[in-house]
Short mmCIF file of the C-alpha atoms (twelve columns), coordinates in Angstrom:
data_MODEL
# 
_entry.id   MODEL 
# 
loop_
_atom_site.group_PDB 
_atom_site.id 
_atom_site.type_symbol 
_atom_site.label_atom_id 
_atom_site.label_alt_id 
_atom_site.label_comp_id 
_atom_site.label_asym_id 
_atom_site.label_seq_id 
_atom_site.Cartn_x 
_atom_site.Cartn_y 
_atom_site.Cartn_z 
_atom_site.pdbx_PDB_model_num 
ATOM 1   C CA . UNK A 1   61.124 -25.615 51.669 1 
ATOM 2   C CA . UNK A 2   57.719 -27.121 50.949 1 
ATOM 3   C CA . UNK A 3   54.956 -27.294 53.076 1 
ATOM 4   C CA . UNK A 4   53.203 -30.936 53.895 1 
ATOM 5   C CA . UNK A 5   49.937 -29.941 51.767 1 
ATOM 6   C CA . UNK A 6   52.433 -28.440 48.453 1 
ATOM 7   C CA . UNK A 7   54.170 -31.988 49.316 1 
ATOM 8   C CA . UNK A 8   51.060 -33.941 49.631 1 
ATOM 9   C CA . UNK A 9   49.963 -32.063 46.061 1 
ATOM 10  C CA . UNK A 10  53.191 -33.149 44.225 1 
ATOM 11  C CA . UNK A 11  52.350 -36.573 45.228 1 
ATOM 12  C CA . UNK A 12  48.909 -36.758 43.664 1 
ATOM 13  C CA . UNK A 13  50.052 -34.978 40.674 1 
ATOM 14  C CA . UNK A 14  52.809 -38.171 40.611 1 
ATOM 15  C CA . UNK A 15  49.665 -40.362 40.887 1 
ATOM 16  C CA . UNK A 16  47.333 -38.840 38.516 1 
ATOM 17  C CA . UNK A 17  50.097 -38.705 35.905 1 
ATOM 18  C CA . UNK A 18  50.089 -42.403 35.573 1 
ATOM 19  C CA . UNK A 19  46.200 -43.051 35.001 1 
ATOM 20  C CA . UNK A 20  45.804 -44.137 31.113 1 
ATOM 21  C CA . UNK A 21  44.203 -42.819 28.617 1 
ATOM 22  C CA . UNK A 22  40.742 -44.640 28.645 1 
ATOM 23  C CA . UNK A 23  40.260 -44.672 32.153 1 
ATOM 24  C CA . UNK A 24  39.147 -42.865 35.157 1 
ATOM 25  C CA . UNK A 25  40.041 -42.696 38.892 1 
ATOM 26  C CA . UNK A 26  38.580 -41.057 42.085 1 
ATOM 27  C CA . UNK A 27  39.529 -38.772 44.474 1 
ATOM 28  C CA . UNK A 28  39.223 -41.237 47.322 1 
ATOM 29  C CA . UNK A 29  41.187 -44.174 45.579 1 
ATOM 30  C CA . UNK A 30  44.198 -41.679 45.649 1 
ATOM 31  C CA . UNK A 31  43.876 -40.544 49.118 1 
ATOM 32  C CA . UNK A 32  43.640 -44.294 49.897 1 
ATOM 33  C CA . UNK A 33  47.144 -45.179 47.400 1 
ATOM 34  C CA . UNK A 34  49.067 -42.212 49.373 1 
ATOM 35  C CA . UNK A 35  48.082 -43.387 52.797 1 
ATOM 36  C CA . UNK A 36  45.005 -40.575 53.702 1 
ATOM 37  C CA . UNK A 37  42.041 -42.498 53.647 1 
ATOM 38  C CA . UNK A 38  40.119 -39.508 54.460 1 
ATOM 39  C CA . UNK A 39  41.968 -37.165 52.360 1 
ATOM 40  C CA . UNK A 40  39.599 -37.448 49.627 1 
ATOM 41  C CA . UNK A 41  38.840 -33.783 49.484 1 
ATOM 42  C CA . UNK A 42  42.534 -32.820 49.964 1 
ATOM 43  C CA . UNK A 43  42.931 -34.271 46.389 1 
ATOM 44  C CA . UNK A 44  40.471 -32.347 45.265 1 
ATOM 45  C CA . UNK A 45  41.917 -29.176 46.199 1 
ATOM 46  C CA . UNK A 46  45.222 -30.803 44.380 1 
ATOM 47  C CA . UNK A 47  43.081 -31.437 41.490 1 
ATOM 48  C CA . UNK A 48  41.708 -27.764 41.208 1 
ATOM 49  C CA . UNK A 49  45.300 -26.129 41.303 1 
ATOM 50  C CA . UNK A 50  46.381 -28.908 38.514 1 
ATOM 51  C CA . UNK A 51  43.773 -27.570 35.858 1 
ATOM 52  C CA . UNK A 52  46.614 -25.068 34.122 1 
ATOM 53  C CA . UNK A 53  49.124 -27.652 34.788 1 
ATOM 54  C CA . UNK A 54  49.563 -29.510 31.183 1 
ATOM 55  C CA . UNK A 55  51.054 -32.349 32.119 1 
ATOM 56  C CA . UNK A 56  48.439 -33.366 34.924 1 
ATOM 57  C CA . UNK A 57  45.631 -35.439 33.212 1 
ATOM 58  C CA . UNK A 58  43.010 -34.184 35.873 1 
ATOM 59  C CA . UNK A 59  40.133 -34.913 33.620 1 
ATOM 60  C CA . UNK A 60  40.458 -38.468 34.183 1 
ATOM 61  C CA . UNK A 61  40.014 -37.698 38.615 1 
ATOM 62  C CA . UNK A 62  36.311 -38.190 39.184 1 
ATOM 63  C CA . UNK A 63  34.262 -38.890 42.059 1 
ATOM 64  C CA . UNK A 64  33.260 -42.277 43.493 1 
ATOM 65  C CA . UNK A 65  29.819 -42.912 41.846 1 
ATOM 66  C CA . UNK A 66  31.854 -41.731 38.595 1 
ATOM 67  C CA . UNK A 67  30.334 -38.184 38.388 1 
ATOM 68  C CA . UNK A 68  32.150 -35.118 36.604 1 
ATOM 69  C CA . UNK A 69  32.346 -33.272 39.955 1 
ATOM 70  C CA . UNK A 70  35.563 -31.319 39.098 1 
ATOM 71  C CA . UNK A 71  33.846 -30.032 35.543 1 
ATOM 72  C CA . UNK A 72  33.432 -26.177 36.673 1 
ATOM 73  C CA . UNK A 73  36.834 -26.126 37.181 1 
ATOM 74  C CA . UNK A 74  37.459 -26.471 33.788 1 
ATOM 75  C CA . UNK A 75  37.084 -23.722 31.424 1 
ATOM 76  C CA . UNK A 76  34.615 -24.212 29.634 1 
ATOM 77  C CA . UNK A 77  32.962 -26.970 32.169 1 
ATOM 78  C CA . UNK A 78  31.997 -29.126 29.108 1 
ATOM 79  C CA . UNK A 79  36.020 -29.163 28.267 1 
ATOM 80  C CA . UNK A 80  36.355 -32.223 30.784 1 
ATOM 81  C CA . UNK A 81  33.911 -33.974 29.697 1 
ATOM 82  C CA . UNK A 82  34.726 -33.942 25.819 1 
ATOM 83  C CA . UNK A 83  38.349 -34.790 26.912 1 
ATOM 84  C CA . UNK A 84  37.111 -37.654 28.742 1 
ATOM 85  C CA . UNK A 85  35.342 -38.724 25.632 1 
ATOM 86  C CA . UNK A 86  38.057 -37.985 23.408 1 
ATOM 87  C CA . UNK A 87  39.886 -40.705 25.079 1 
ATOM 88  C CA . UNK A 88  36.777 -43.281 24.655 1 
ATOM 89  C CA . UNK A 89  35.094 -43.152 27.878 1 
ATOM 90  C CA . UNK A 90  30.993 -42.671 27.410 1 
ATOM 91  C CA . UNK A 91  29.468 -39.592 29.756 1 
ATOM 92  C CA . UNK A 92  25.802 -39.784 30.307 1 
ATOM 93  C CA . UNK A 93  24.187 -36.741 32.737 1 
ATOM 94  C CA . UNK A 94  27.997 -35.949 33.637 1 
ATOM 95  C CA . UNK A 95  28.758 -39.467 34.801 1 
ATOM 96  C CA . UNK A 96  31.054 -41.833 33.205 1 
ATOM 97  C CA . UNK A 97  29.222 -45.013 32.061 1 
ATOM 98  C CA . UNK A 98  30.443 -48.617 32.491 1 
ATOM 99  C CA . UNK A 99  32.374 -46.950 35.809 1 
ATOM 100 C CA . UNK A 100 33.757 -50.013 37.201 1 
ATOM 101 C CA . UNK A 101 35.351 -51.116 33.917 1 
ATOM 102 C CA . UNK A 102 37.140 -47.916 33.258 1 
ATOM 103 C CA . UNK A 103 37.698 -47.397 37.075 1 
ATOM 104 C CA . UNK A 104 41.513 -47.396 37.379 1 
ATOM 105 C CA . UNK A 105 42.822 -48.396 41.160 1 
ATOM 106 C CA . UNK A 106 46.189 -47.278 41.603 1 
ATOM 107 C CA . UNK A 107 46.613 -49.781 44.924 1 
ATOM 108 C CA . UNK A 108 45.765 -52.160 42.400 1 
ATOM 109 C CA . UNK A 109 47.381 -50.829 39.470 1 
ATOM 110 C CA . UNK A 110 50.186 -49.698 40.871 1 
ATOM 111 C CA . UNK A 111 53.293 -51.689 43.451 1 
ATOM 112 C CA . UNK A 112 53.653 -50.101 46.864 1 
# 
C-alpha cells in the first residue's frame, strides 16, 4: 500500500507529464493544481526523486521567478538547462527568459 507522500508523488509526476515541450511550470503552480497550496516544496522533493525517471519531463519544473533551482540535481547541472533550450526556451544566469509567456498553468491549462 502507498503512503500519502509516494501518492502525493505519483500525482505530480501525472502533472508534470503533461507540460509541453516549449514551456515551463513551477513548483507552486502544481501544489496549487493538486489542492496543497503550500506544498510547493513537497513537489520539489517529487521532482528530485523523478530525475532517473525517463518519462518525467522535470526539466521543464522551475521555480516562481523562473530560476533553474532544481539544476544540481541533474547530472551534469548544465544538463537541465541545455534540455530546456533544446526545446526553445532562452536561459539567461539560470533563469528562463520571457517567463510569463512560456509559464504553463496547469489550473489553467488543464479541467478540474
Amino acid at each position: 500500500m502507498k503512503t500519502d507522500k509516494e501518492n502525493f508523488f505519483d500525482m505530480v509526476y501525472q502533472v508534470v507529464r503533461l507540460i509541453p515541450k516549449g514551456r515551463v511550470t513551477s513548483y507552486g503552480a502544481i501544489a496549487n493544481y493538486l489542492g496543497a497550496k503550500s506544498g510547493a516544496r513537497t513537489v520539489g522533493y517529487a521532482m528530485n526523486a523523478a530525475h532517473t525517471m525517463n518519462d518525467v519531463p522535470a526539466h521543464r519544473v522551475v521555480n516562481s521567478k523562473g530560476l533553474l533551482t532544481g539544476k544540481f540535481h541533474f547530472s551534469p547541472p548544465e544538463k537541465m538547462q541545455t534540455t530546456l533550450e533544446s526545446e526553445g526556451i532562452t536561459i539567461n544566469n539560470d533563469q528562463v527568459m520571457d517567463f510569463q509567456t512560456v509559464f504553463w498553468d496547469p489550473n489553467k491549462e488543464l479541467e478540474l
